[in-house]
C-alpha positions as CSV (number, residue, x, y, z in Angstrom):
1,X,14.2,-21.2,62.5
2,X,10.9,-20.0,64.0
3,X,7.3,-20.0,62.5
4,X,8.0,-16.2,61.5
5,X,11.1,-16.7,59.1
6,X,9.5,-19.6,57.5
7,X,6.5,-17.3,56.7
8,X,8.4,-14.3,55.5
9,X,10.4,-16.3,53.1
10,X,7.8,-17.7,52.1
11,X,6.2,-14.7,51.8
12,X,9.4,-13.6,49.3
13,X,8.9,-17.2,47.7
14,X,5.4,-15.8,47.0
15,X,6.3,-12.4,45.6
16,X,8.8,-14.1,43.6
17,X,6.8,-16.3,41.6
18,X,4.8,-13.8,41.4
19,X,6.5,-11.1,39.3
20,X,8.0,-13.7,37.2
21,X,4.1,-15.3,36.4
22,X,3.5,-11.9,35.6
23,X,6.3,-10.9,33.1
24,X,6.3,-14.6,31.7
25,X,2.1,-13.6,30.9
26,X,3.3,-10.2,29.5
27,X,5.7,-11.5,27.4
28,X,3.7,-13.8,25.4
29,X,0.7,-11.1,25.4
30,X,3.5,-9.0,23.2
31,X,4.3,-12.0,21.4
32,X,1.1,-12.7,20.4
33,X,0.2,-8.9,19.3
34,X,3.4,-9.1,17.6
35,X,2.2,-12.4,15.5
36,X,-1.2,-10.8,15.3
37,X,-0.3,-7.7,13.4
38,X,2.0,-9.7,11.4
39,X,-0.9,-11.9,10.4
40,X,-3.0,-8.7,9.8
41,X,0.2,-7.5,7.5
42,X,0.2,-10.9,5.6
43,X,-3.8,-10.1,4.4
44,X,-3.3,-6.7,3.7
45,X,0.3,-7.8,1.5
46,X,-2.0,-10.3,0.2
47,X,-4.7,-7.4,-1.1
48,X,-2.0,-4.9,-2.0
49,X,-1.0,-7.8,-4.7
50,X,-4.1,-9.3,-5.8
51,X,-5.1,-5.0,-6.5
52,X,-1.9,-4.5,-8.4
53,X,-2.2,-7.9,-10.2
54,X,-5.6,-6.7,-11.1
55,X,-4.2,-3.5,-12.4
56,X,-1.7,-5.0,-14.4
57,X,-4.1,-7.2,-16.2
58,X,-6.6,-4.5,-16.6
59,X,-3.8,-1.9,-18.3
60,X,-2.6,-5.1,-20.6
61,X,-6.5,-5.6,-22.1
62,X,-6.5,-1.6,-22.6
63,X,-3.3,-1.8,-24.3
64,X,-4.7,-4.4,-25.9
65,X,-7.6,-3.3,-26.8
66,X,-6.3,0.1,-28.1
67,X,-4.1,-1.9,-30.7
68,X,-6.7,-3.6,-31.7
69,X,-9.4,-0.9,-32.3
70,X,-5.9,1.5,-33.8
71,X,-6.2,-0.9,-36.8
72,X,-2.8,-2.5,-35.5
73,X,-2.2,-6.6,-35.1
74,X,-0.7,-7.8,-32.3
75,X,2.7,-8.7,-33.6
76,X,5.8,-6.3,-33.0
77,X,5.8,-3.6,-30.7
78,X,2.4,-3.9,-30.0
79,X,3.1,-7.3,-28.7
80,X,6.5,-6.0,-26.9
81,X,4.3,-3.0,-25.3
82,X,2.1,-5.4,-23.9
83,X,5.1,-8.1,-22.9
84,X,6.8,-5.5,-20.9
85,X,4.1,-4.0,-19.0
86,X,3.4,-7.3,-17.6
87,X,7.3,-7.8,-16.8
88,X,7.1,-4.6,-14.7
89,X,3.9,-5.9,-13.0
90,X,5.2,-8.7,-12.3
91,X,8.3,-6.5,-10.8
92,X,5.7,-4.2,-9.3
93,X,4.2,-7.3,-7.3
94,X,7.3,-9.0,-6.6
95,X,8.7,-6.1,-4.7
96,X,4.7,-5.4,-3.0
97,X,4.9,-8.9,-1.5
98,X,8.9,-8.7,-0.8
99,X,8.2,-5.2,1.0
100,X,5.0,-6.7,3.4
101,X,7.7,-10.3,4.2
102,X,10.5,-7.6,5.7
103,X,7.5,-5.8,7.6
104,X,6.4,-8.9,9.0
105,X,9.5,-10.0,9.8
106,X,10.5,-6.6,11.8
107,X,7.3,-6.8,13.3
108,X,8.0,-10.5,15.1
109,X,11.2,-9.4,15.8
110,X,10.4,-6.1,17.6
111,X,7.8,-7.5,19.5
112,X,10.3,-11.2,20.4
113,X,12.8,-7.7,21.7
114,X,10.0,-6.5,23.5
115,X,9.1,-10.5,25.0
116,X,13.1,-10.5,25.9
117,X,12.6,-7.6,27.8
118,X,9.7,-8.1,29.7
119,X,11.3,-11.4,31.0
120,X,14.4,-9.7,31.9
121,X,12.7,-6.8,33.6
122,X,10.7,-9.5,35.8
123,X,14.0,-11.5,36.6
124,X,15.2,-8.2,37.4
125,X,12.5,-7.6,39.8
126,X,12.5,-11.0,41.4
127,X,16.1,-10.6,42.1
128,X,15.2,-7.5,44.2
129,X,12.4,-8.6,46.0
130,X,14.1,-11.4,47.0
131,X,17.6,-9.4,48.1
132,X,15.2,-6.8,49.7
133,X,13.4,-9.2,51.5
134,X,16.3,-10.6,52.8
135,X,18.2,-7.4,53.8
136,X,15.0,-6.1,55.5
137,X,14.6,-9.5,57.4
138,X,18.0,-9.6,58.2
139,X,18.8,-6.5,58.7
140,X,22.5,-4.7,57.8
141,X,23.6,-8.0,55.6
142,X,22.9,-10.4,58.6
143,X,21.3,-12.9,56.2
144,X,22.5,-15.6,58.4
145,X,19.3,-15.2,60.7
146,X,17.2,-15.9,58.3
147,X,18.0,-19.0,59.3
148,X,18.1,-18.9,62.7
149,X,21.4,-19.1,62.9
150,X,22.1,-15.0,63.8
151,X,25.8,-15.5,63.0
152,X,26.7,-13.6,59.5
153,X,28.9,-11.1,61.2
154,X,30.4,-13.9,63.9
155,X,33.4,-15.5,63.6
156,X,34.2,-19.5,64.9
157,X,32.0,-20.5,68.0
158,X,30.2,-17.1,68.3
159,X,33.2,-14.9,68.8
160,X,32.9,-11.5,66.5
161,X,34.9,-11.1,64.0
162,X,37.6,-8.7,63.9
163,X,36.5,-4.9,62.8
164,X,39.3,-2.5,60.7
165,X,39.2,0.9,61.9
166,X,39.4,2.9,59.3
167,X,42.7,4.7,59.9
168,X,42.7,8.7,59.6
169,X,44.5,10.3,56.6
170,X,48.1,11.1,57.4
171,X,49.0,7.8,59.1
172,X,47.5,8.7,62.1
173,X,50.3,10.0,64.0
């Protein structure tokens, strides 16, 4: 094995790291983004139901307060007016904060899809640079000089292995 094949496979040793540094680096630069938005999705959830909790308490104390100044007491339907526009506040915010979780939780899954990917496209790449390196060092599929060895395409002590003719259609008579 001379100086030359040790430094091209190196050199595809190299390339091969390389790629995968790089997709590995990718992939947890989507990852991140992914967790990123999905924190920024978590505040504004957390706004969206601190404003409609303010809402609700604000319509209660008109309701309230338009009992009150009617002449009516707050017993009865008054009361059952003001029960059940809390309930669907409640309802309101429950389904606000449910609706922002299943956002968040597509959002960390699209972007772990989008990490799987990038990893499998570098793999992918390595893969080829290293079978093209090969194949181009080697030539037609000789990877056995690599090596040094020059003997893919030889059969025991150096003698060639046999070669099928493709035989012409008709039998060849």
């Amino acid at each position: 094995m001379g100086i030359e094949t040790v430094l091209f496979a190196s050199l595809i040793a190299v390339q091969a790291i390389s790629q995968i540094s790089n997709a590995s680096s990718s992939a947890k630069i989507a990852s991140q983004n992914a967790s990123a938005k999905s924190e920024a999705l978590r505040a504004e959830g957390d706004i969206a139901v601190a404003e409609r909790a303010k809402e609700v308490r604000l319509r209660a104390a008109r309701q309230t307060s338009s009992f009150i100044t009617s002449g009516l007491t707050l017993e009865g339907t008054p009361t059952n007016v003001i029960d059940e526009t809390f309930e669907v506040g409640i309802a309101d915010i429950e389904n606000i904060g449910a609706n922002f979780q299943t956002s968040r939780r597509n959002i960390i899954s699209s972007g772990d899809a989008e990490a799987q990917s990038i990893n499998r496209a570098g793999q992918s790449a390595t893969i080829g640079t290293i079978v093209s390196g090969f194949s181009s060092f080697g030539g037609a599929g000789d990877i056995g000089s690599l090596f040094g060895t020059g003997q893919a395409n030889r059969g025991v002590g150096g003698v060639p292995l046999p070669v099928r003719k493709p035989t012409p259609a008709g039998g060849g008579f």
